[in-house]
N, C-alpha and C positions, 0 to 999 in steps of 0.2 A: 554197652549198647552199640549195636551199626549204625552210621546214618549215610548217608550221601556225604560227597565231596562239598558241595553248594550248604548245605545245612553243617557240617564240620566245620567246613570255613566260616560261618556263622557263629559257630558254637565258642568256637575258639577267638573271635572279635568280639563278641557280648562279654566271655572269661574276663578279656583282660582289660576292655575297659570299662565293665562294672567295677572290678577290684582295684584299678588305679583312680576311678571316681572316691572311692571309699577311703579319703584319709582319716588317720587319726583327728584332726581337725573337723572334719565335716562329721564324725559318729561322736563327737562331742555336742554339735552344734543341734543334732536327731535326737540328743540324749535328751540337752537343755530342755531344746521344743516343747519333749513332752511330759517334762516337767513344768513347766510355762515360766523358763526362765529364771525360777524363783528355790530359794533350797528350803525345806519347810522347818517348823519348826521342831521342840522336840516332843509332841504328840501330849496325850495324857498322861495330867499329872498323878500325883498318888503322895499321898500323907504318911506311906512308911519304906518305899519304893526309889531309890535315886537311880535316873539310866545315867550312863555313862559311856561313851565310846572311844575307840583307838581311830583314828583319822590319817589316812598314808598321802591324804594330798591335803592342799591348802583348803584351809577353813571355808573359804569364799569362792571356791571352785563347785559343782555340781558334777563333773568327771573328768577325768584326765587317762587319752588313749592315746595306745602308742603301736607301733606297728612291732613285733614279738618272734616274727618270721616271714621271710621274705624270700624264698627258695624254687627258684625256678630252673629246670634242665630242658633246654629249647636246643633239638634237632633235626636234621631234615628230615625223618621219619617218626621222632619218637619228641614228644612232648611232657613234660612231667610239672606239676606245681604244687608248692605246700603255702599258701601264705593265709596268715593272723595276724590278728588288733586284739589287741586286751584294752578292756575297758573298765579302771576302776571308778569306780563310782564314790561318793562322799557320803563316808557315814551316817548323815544325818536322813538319807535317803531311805534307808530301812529303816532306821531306827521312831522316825513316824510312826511307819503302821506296826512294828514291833510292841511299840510301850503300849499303846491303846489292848490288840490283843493280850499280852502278856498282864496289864494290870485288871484288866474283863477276867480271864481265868483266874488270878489269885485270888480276888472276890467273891467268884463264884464258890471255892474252897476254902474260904473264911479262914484265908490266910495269916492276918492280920491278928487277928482275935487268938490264934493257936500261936504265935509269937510272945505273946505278954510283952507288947511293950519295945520287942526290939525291930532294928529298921534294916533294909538293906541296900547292896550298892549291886547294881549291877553294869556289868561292861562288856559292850561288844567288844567281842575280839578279830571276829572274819566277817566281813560284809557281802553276806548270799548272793547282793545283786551285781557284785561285780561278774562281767562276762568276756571271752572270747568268741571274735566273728570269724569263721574258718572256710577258707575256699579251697578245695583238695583236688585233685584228679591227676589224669594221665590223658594223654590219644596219639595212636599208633596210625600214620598212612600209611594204607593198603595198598597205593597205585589208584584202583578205580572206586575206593572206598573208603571211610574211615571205620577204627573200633574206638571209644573211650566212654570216659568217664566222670562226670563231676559232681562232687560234694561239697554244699554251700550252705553252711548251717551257722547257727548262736548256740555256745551251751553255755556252761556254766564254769569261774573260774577255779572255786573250791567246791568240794565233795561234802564239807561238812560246816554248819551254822554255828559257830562254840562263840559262847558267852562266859565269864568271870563271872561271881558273885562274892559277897562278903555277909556275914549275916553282925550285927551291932547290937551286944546284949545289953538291957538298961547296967548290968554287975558289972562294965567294962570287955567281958569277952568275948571274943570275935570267932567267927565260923569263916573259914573260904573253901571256894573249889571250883573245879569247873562243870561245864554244862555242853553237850554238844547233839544235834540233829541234825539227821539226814539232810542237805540240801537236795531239797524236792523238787528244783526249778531243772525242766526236760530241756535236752538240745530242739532247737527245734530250725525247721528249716520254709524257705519261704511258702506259699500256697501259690497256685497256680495264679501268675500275673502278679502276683501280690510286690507291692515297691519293697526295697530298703528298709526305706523311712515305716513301712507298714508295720515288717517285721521286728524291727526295734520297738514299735511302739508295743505290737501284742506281745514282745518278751517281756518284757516291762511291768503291764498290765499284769499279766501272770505273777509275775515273782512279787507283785505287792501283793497279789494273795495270798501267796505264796508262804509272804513274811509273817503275815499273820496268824497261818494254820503252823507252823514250825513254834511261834512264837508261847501258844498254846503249848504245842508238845512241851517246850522247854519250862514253860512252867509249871506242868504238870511233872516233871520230873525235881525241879524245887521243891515242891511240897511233899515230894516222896522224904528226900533226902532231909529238909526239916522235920517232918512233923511223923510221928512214930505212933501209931494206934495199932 
């Protein structure tokens, strides 16, 4: 896009110090918030069901971000930036709205009862809601003008939801394998005016839906893989 001289030098002052506002430390602090501080627990139980998950940060953390890319080419004519935060998040974070949906659909497929008796484990292995925050562009001065560019979005840090399972027959013998969906959760980028703090929170919002409709799919593909009619 072109703009003016007066709005470039604008564009280029809002750039960089939105993204030096934005430590790893304070998208931590956005993440907490809206969580309310608190890490939940581990959602609905289930009588033949155990969740389980892999956890990459401390138990008593709610996320740990760190800055991933920091790439800036600042010249008298030509400006270039790449810079990200990754933001992992604590397993216990999906894994909430994960059990509730996931043990709703086994029930629904009378899961349970088409088992005879045997239990399973299941384990997160990639946690959906981890995300990077990415600020992109370029701007070239023209003399009496500018051209550039900026992209400033959240997406997502894996492409795919994969869970462990184990199946525990009452005979002693064991089933395992794995399980994997689509992470459905979109880059998304802010709305007009919209803060930060906004857009962390409607990613957020999103992907706990998110977790839930994935949580489903994955269970519905468990019961393919046990149960054979």
């Amino acid at each position: 896009m072109k703009v003016g001289k007066s709005a470039a030098l604008v564009l280029v002052f809002f750039l960089f110090t939105a993204s030096s506002c934005i430590t790893p430390r304070k998208l931590d602090k956005k993440i907490s918030g809206y969580y309310g501080n608190t890490i939940p627990d581990k959602g609905r139980k289930s009588d033949f069901i155990n969740f389980h998950y892999e956890n990459s940060i401390p138990d008593t953390r709610l996320s740990s971000s760190a800055k991933t890319r920091n790439k800036v080419v600042p010249a008298l004519f030509y400006w270039k930036w790449d810079l990200a935060q990754t933001a992992t998040l604590n397993s216990m974070m999906p894994i909430s709205n994960f059990t509730s949906s996931f043990v709703t659909e086994a029930n629904a497929r009378k899961l349970k009862e088409k088992l005879n008796g045997a239990t399973i484990d299941i384990t997160i292995k990639t946690n959906p809601g981890d995300f990077h925050v990415r600020d992109q562009g370029w701007l070239v001065y023209l003399v009496l003008a500018y051209i550039g560019k900026d992209k400033f979005y959240i997406d997502p840090v894996h492409e795919q939801f994969s869970v462990g399972y184990t199946v525990n027959y009452p005979s002693g013998e064991k089933k395992s394998g794995n399980l994997s969906a689509e992470n459905i959760n979109m880059k998304k980028s802010p709305r007009f005016f919209q803060s930060f703090k906004g857009m962390v929170s409607e990613y957020l919002a999103a992907c706990d839906a998110n977790i839930k409709l994935m949580a489903k799919d994955l269970a519905g593909q468990l019961y393919a893989e046990l149960v054979k009619e």
